[in-house]
C-alpha positions in Angstrom: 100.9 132.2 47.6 97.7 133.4 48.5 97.1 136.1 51.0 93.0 135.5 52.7 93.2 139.4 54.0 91.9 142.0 51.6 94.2 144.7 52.8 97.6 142.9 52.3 96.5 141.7 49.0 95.5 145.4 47.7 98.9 146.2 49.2 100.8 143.1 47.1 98.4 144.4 44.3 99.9 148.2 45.0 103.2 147.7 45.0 102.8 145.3 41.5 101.1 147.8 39.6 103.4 150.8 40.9 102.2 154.7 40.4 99.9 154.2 37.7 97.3 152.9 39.9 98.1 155.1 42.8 97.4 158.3 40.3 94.5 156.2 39.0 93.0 156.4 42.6 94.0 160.3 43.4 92.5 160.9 39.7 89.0 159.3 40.5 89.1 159.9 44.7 87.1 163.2 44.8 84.5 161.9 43.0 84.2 158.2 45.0 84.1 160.5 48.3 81.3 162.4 47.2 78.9 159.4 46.9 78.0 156.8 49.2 80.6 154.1 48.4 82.8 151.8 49.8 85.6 154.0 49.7 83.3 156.5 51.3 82.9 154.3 54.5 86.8 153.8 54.7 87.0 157.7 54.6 84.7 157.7 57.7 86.7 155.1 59.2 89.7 156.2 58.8 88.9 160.4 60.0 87.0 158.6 63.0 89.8 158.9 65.5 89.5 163.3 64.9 87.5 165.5 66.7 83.6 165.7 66.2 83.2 169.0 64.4 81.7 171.6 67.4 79.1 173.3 65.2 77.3 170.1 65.3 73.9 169.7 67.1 71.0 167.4 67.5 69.9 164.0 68.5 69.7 160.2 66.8 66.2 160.0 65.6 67.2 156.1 65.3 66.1 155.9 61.5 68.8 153.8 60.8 69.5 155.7 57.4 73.3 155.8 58.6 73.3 152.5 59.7 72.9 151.7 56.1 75.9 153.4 54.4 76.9 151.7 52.2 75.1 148.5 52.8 73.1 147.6 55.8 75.3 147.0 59.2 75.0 143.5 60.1 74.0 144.7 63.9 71.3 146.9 62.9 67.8 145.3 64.6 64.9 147.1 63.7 62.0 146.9 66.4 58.2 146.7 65.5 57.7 150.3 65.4 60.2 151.2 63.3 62.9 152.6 65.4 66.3 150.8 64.8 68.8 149.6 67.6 72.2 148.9 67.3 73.0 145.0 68.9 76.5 145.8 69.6 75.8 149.7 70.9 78.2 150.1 73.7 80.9 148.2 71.5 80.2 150.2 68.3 83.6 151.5 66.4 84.0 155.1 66.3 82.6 155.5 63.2 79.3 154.9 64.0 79.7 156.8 67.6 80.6 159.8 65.7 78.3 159.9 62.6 77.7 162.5 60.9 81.5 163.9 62.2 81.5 166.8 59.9 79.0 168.4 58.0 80.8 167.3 54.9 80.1 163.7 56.2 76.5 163.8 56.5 74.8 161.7 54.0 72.0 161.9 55.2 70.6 165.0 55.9 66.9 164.2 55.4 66.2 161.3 57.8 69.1 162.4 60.7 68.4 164.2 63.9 72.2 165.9 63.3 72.7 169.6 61.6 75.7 171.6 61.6 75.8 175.4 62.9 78.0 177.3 60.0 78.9 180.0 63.1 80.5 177.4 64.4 83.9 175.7 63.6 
């Protein structure tokens, strides 16, 4: 049988292959959530339901830099100027509402209007 939704069949996968994967993953996880990959993005995901760290301040400067992590959103809409929108905005998952949610979290530190405050935790 074949299961269509990529989550049970990692899990069917998982429970085939036993602990050697699951030490496989903990072995390589620190350095797959340093860089901008998929796993990454499930990280945010998956820590978007916490807290928004308080030391953060600033703005969206709409550059759409996070909007492209790891690939580009399907909803991102750039206008003629440059400045990119989001067509689902006031349905956007946590994720994306919170981004960057900890300093840690902030891939991109060049383009975003977001910093961190180290006095604050």
């Amino acid at each position: 049988m074949i299961e269509t939704v990529p989550g049970i069949i990692l899990l069917h996968k998982f429970k085939k292959i036993g602990n050697r994967l699951f030490m496989s993953i903990v072995g390589i996880g620190a350095k797959l959530f340093s860089k901008n990959t998929w796993p990454t993005k499930f990280k945010r995901i998956a820590t978007s339901i916490l807290p928004v760290d308080k030391g953060r301040k600033g703005a969206c400067k709409r550059c759409g830099a996070c909007c492209k992590l790891p690939n580009p959103c399907p909803f991102l809409r750039i206008d003629k100027n440059g400045q990119c929108t989001c067509k689902i905005y006031w349905f956007r998952p946590p994720s994306c509402r919170k981004y960057p949610r900890t300093k840690s979290e902030l891939l991109t530190p060049e383009t975003c209007g977001y910093s961190f405050d180290r006095t604050k935790h």
